[in-house]
C-alpha positions in Angstrom: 64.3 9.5 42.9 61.4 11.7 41.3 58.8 14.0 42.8 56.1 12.8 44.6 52.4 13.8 43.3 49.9 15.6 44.5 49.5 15.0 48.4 52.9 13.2 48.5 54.8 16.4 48.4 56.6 18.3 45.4 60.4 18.6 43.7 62.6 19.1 46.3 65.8 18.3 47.4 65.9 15.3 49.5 67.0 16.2 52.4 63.7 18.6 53.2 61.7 15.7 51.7 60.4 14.4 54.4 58.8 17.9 56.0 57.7 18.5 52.7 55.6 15.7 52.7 54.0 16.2 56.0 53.2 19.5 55.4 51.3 18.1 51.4 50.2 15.6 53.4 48.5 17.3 56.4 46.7 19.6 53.8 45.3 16.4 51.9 44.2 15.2 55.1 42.3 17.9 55.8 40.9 17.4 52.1 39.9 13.5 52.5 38.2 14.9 56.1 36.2 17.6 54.0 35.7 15.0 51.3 35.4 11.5 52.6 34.7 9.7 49.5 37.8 7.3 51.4 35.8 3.6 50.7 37.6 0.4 51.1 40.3 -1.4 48.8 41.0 -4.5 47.3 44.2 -6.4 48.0 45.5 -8.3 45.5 44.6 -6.1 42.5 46.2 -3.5 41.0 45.3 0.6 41.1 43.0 2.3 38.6 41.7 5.3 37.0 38.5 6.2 39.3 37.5 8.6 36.4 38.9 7.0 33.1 37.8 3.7 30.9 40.4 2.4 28.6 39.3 -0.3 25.8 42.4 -3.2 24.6 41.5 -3.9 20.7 42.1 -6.6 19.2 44.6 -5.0 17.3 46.6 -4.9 20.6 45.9 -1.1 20.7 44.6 1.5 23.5 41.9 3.5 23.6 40.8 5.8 26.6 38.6 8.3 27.4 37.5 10.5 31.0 39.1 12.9 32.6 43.0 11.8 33.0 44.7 14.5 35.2 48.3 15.6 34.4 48.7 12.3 31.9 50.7 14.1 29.3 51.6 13.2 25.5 49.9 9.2 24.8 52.2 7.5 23.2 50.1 5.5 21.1 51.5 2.1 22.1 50.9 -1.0 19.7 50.6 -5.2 20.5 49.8 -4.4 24.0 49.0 -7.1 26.1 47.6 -5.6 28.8 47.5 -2.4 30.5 48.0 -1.0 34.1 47.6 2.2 36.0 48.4 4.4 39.1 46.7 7.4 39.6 47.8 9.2 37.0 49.4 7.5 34.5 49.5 4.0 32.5 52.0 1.2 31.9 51.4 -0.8 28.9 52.9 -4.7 29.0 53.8 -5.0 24.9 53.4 -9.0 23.6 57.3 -8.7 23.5 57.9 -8.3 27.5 58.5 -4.7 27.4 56.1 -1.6 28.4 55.2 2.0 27.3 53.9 4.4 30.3 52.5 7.7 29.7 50.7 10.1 31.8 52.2 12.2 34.9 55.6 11.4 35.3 55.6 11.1 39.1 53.0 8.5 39.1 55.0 6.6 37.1 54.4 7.5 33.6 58.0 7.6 32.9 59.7 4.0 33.1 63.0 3.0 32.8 64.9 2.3 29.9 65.7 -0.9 28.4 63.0 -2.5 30.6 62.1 -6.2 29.2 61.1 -9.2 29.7 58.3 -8.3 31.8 55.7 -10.8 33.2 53.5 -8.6 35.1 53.1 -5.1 36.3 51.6 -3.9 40.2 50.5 -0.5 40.8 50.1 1.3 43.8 48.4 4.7 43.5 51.7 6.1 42.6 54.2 3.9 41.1 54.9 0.5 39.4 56.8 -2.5 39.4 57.4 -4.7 36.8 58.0 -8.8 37.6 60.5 -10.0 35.3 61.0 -13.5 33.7 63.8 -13.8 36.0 62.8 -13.3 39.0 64.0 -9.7 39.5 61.7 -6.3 39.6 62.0 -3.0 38.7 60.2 -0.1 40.1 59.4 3.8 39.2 57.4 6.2 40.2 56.7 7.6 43.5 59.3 5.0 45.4 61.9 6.3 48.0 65.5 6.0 47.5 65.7 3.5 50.0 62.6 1.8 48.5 64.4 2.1 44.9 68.0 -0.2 46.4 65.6 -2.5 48.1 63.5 -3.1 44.9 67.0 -3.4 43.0 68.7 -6.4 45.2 65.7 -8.4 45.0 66.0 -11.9 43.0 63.4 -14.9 42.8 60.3 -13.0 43.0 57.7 -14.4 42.2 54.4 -11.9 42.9 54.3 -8.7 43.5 51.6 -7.4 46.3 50.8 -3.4 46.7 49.0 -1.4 49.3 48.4 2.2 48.6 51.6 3.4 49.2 53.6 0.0 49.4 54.7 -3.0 47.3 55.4 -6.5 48.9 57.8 -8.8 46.9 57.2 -12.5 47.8 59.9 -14.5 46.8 60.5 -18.2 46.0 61.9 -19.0 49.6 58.2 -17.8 51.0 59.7 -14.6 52.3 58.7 -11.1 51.8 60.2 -7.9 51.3 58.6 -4.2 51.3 59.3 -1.3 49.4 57.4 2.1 48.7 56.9 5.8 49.5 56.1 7.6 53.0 52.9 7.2 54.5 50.7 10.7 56.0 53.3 10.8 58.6 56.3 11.0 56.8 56.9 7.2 58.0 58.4 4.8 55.4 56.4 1.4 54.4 56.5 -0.7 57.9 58.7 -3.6 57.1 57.5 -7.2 58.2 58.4 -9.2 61.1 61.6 -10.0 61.5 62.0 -14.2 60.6 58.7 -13.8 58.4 59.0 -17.0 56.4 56.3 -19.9 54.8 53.9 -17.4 53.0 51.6 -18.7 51.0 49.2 -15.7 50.2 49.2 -11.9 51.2 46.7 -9.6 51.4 46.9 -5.4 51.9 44.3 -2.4 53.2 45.5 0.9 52.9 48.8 1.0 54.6 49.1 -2.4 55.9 49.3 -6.1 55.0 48.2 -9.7 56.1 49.8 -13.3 55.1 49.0 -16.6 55.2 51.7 -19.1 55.5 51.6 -22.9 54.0 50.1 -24.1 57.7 47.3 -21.3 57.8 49.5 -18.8 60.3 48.6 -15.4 60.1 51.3 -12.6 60.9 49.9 -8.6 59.4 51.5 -5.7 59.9 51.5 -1.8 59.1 50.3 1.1 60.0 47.1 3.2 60.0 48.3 6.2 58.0 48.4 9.4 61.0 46.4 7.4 62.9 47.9 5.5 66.0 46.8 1.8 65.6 47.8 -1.8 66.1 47.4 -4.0 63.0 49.2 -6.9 65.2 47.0 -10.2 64.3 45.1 -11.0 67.4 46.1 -14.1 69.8 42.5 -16.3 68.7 44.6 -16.6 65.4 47.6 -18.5 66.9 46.1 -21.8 67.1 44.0 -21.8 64.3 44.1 -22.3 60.3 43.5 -19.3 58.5 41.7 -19.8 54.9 41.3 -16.4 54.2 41.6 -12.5 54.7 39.2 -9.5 53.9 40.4 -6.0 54.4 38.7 -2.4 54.8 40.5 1.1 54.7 42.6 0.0 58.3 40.7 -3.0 58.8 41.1 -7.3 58.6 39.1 -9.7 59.5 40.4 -13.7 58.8 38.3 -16.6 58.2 39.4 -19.9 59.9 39.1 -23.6 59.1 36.4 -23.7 61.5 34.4 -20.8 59.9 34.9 -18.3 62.8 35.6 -14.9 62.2 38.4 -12.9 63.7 38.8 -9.1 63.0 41.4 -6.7 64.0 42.9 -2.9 63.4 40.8 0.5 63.4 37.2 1.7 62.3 37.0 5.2 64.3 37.3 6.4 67.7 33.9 5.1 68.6 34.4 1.6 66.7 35.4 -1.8 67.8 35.9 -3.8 64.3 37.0 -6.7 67.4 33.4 -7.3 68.3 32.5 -10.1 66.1 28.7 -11.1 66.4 28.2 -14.3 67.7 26.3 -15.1 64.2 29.9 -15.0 62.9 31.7 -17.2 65.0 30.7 -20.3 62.8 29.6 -21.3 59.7 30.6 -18.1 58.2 31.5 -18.9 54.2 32.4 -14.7 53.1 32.8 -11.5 54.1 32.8 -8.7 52.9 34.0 -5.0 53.5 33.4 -1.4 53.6 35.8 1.0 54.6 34.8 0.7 58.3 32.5 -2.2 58.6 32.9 -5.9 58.2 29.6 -7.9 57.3 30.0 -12.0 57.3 27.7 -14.3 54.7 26.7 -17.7 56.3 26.4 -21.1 54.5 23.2 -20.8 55.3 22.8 -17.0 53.8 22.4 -14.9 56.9 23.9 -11.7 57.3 26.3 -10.7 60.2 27.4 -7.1 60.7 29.6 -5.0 62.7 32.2 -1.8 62.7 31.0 1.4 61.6 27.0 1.1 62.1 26.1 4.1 59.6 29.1 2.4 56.9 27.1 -1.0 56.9 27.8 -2.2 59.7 24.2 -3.1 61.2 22.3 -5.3 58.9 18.2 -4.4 59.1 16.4 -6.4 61.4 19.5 -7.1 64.0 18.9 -4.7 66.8 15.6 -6.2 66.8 16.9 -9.3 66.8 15.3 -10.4 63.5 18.3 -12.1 61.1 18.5 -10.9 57.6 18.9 -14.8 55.6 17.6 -16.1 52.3 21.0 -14.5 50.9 22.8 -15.2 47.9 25.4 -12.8 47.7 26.8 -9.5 49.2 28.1 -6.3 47.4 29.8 -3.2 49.2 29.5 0.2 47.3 31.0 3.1 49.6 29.5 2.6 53.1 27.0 0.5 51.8 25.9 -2.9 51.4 23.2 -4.2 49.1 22.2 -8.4 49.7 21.4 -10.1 46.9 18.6 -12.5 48.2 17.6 -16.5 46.4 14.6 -15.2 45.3 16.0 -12.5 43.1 15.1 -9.5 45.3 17.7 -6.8 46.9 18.3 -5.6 50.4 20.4 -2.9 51.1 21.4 -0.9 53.9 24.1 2.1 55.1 25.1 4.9 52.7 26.1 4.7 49.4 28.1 8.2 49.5 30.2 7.5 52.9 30.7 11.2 53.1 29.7 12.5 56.5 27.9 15.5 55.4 25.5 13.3 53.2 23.0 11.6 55.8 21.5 10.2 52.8 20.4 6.4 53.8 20.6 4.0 50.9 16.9 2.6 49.4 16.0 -0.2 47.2 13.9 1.4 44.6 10.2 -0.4 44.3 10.4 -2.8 41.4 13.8 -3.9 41.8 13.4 -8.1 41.3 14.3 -10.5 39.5 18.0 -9.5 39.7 20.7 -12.0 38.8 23.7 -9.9 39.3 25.0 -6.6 41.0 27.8 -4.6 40.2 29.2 -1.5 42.2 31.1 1.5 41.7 31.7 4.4 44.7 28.4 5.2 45.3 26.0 3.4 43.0 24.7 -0.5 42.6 23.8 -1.3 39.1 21.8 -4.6 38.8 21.5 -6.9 36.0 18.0 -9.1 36.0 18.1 -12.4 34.6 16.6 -11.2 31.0 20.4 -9.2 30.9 18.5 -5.3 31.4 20.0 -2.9 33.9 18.5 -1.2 37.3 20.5 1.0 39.0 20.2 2.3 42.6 21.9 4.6 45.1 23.9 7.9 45.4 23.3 9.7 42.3 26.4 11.8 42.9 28.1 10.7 40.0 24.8 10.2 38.1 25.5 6.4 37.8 21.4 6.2 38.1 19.8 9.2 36.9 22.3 9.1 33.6 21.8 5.7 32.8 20.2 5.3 29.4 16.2 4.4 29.5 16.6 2.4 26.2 19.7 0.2 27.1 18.3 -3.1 26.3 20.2 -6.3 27.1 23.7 -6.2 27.2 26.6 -8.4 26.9 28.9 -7.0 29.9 29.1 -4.4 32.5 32.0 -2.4 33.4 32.5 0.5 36.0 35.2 2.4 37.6 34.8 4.7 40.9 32.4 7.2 38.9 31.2 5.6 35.8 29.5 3.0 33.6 30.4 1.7 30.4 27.4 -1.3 28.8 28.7 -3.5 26.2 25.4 -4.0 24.7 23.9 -7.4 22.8 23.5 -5.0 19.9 27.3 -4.5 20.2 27.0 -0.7 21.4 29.6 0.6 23.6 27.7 3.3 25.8 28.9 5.5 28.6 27.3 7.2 31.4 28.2 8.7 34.6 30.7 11.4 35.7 33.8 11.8 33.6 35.8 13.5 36.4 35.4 16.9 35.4 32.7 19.5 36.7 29.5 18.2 36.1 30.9 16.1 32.8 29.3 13.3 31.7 31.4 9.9 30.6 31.0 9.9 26.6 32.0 6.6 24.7 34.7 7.8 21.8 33.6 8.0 18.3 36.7 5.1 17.9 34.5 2.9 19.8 30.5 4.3 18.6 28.3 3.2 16.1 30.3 1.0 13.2 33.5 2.2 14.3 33.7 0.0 16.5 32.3 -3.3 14.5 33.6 -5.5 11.9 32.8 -8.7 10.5 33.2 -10.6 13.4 31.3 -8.2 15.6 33.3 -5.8 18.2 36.9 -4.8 17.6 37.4 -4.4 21.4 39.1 -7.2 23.1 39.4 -5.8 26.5 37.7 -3.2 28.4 39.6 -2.0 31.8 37.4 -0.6 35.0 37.1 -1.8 38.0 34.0 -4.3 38.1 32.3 -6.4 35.4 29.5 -8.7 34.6 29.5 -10.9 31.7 26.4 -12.5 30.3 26.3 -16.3 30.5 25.3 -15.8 26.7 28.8 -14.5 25.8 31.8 -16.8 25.2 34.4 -17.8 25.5 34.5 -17.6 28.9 37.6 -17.6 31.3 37.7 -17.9 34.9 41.4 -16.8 36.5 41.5 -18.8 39.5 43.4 -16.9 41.8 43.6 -18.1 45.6 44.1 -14.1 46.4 41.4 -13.0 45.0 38.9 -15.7 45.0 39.2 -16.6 48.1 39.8 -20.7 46.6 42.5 -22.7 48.4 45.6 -23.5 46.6 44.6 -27.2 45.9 40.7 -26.0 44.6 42.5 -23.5 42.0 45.1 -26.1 41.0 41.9 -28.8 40.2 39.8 -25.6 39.0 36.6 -25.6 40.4 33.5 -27.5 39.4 32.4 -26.9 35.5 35.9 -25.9 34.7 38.5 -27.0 33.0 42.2 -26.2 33.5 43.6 -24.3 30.3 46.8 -22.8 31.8 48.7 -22.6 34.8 51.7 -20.1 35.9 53.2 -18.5 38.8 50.5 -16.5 39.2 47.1 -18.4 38.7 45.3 -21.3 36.7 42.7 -20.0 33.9 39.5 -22.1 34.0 37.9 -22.3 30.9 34.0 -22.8 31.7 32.9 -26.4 30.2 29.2 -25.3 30.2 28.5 -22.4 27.9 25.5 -21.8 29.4 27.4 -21.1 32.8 28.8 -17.3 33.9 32.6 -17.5 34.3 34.1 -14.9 36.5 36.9 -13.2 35.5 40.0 -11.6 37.0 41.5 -8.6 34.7 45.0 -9.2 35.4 45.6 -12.9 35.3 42.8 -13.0 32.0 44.8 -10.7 30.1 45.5 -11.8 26.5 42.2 -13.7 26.4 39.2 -12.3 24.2 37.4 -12.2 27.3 36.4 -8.4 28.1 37.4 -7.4 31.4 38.1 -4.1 32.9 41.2 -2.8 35.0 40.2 0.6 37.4 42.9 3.4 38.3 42.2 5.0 41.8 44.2 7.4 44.3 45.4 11.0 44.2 44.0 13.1 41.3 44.4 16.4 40.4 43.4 18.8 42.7 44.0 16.8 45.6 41.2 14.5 45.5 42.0 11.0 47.3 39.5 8.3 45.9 39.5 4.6 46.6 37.1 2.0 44.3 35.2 0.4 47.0 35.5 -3.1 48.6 33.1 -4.2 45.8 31.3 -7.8 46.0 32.1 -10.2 48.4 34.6 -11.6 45.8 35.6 -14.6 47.8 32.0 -15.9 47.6 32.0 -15.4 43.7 34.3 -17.6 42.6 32.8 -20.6 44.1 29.2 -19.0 42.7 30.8 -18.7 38.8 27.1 -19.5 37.7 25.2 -16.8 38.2 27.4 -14.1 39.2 29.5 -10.7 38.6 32.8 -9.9 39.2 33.8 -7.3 41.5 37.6 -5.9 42.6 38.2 -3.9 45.2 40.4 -0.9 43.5 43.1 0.0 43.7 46.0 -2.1 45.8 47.0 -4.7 44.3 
């Protein structure tokens, strides 16, 4: 087995491995309580670089640039495919099945040899695996021996799941196996219910993780890191049909067939994430996540919230008993949430920077309207209006606002990570802004990618831009929609038809792509499964980085709700688990 990283212990001999680990780990706690820039995750998608960018050319190479903590010699990979990360290192899926890693070595930036005839790649914030063509995986990185022989006997995979520090094989059969390293307590990944069987779709927070089976059961499991917690689904799920599940840091909540809301696991001592408003006992269509807070979207756009009342969990209006409706969409960043209403206006409410040493309440500046789309990163919203300009609003820790240009003009697509913005401009610019990782360092686009370097005769040599949001401009084509249930939030039968304006241009084990019919229409996106397209999308790295610094990319737009909104809309991952 190798070393664990930062705040999963150092090189030791295994049998002290375990106290080793506590002890890393206790001082990293300690860190995340002095720090808490903890914000939600995404299950489903896979970890990313909260402080790097990395461009896919069309040439099949890589190009990156931020901070990238202990990430050693780059290899310089050629005909990628597509490209993954943990915290601190890469993996790079060649057109020929096999893959190049870089970065530190025990985050995975070593991988075996003679690995090929690879599908797909997970991350967790500290190790891969790779899905082969046959059904069988192969892992490295920060995996325990006994995660390493369970990840070696497996057979007729066919997806690989991740939480932070855990991976979750489903197999052909419907069952599930998990794998991975030690939690804060020293406690391997919590295995699943014994006679687990019929799963249809799985979900993760950060140490946990949810399924749905073919009938709509839900069975979750897991742990809440050193915190003592049940993530047993509750009992109102046994005789109901699940459709969906949306997580926070130690949180779910499931939507059923009858659009009731059911919400389980921890938010803080003095939170009950249980107490689902009556608003979202019915008619509920998303909902979306911070790390402590759940807020539910109606069919007929009001706002429900509850959990953690200063992390978005009290939507304006409600102790007054005045309902916050009108809404089109909702976007988490940190402990905030920003509403996106019909008329092209912005509400938002909570704090952007979730640490609990900034009091800082989040505030929609004056003259934010006409607003088609909104992105978000850790602590910032960044708003596209329907003439393609950008607005940007919140925390200015990573000076996401402040340090966006004044003379942007339109732009083609959007891209962030945890801490920074990249603009692919209609003048086909690529510009940076935002932190870069470092002390007071600013994201700078490469000279590879500036000016004419980065043109040619037919326009942009990039193919692919990895964060961990995007918005494309209904201008730009082609465009590609990866219909993933998971994700999207889509039963199996809608992505198997594709939904309305779409037409089906692929399907595999993983997902349909959807080609949008109408030009004119916004197609939403999802990095992994679009990979190999000329579509420009964006992958995001988050965890441990050097110096001990535990990030997560935020619960970012109510994602669910997206996919069935493809006309008008953004695209937004929550970091980090996939």
């Amino acid at each position: 087995m190798r070393p664990p990283s930062i705040c999963m212990g150092n090189e030791i001999g295994s049998k002290g491995l375990i106290f080793t680990m506590i002890a890393s780990l206790l001082v990293c706690i300690a860190l995340l309580s002095l720090i808490a820039k903890v914000q939600s995750i995404n299950p489903g998608t896979p970890w990313r670089n909260n402080f790097q960018m990395a461009a896919l050319t069309k040439a099949g190479k890589v190009v990156t640039w931020g901070a990238c903590f202990n990430c050693g010699t780059f290899p310089d990979p050629a005909n990628v495919k597509a490209l993954y990360s943990t915290a601190e290192a890469y993996a790079a899926l060649l057109n020929d099945g096999t893959v190049t890693s870089w970065g530190n070595v025990v985050s995975g930036g070593d991988q075996p040899t003679d690995l090929s005839n690879v599908i797909d790649i997970t991350s967790t914030f500290g190790a891969f695996t790779a899905l082969k063509n046959d059904g069988t995986v192969a892992t490295w990185g920060q995996v325990t021996p006994e995660g390493e022989e369970v990840a070696n006997l497996l057979t007729n995979v066919k997806r690989v799941y991740a939480s932070t520090n855990a991976f979750a094989a489903l197999k052909d059969d419907g069952t599930i196996d998990v794998y991975g390293i030690y939690d804060y307590d020293g406690n391997e990944p919590v295995d699943p219910p014994e006679g687990l069987t019929g799963i249809a779709r799985v979900y993760s927070n950060d140490f946990a993780f949810a399924t749905i089976s073919n009938v709509g059961k839900v069975v979750s499991w897991g742990s809440c890191g050193s915190t003592t917690c049940d993530m047993t689904a509750p009992s109102s799920l046994d005789n109901t049909e699940a459709v969906e599940i949306y997580s926070g840091r130690y949180i779910f909540a499931a939507l059923d067939t009858n659009g009731k809301v059911h919400a389980w696991g921890y938010c803080g001592a003095t939170c009950d994430i249980t107490s689902v408003p009556t608003g979202a006992l019915s008619n509920v269509k998303t909902v979306v996540g911070t790390a402590t807070a759940f807020v539910a979207l109606t069919n007929d756009g009001f706002a429900y919230g509850w959990g953690d009342s200063t992390q978005g969990g009290e939507v304006p209006g409600a102790s007054s008993g005045v309902q916050l409706g009108n809404i089109k969409e909702l976007v988490t960043a940190g402990g905030a949430v920003a509403a996106l209403l019909n008329d092209g206006s912005v509400v938002a409410w909570g704090k952007a920077d979730p640490n609990p040493n900034n009091n800082e309440v989040i505030s929609v500046p004056v003259g934010i309207q006409d607003i088609r789309a909104i992105i978000s990163s850790n602590f910032a919203f960044t708003c596209i209006k329907y003439d393609n300009t950008v607005v940007a609003f919140g925390s200015d820790t990573t000076q996401q606002v402040s340090g966006m240009p004044s003379n942007l003009g339109p732009v083609n697509a959007i891209y962030t990570n945890g801490m920074a913005t990249v603009a692919w401009t209609q003048a086909d610019e690529i510009i940076s802004w935002g932190s870069d990782g470092t002390d007071n360092g600013i994201l700078t686009t490469p000279a590879t990618l500036s000016g004419s370097a980065a043109t040619g005769d037919g326009g942009l040599l990039v193919s692919q831009i990895y964060g961990s949001t995007y918005y494309r401009s209904p201008s730009t084509s082609p465009e590609v929609y990866a219909c993933d249930s998971n994700m999207y939030g889509l039963s199996s039968s809608e992505c198997q038809a594709c939904p309305s304006g779409t037409t089906s241009s692929r399907n595999s084990w993983k997902s349909s792509e959807c080609v949008i019919s109408d030009t004119n229409t916004l197609a939403v996106g999802d990095e992994s499964n679009a990979a190999g397209t000329t579509v420009a999308v964006i992958f995001v790295i988050f965890g441990v980085l050097g110096g001990g610094y535990y990030y997560y990319t935020n619960y970012i737009v109510g994602h669910q709700a997206l996919a069935k909104q493809a006309a008008d809309g953004i695209r937004g991952d929550k970091l980090g688990l996939a």
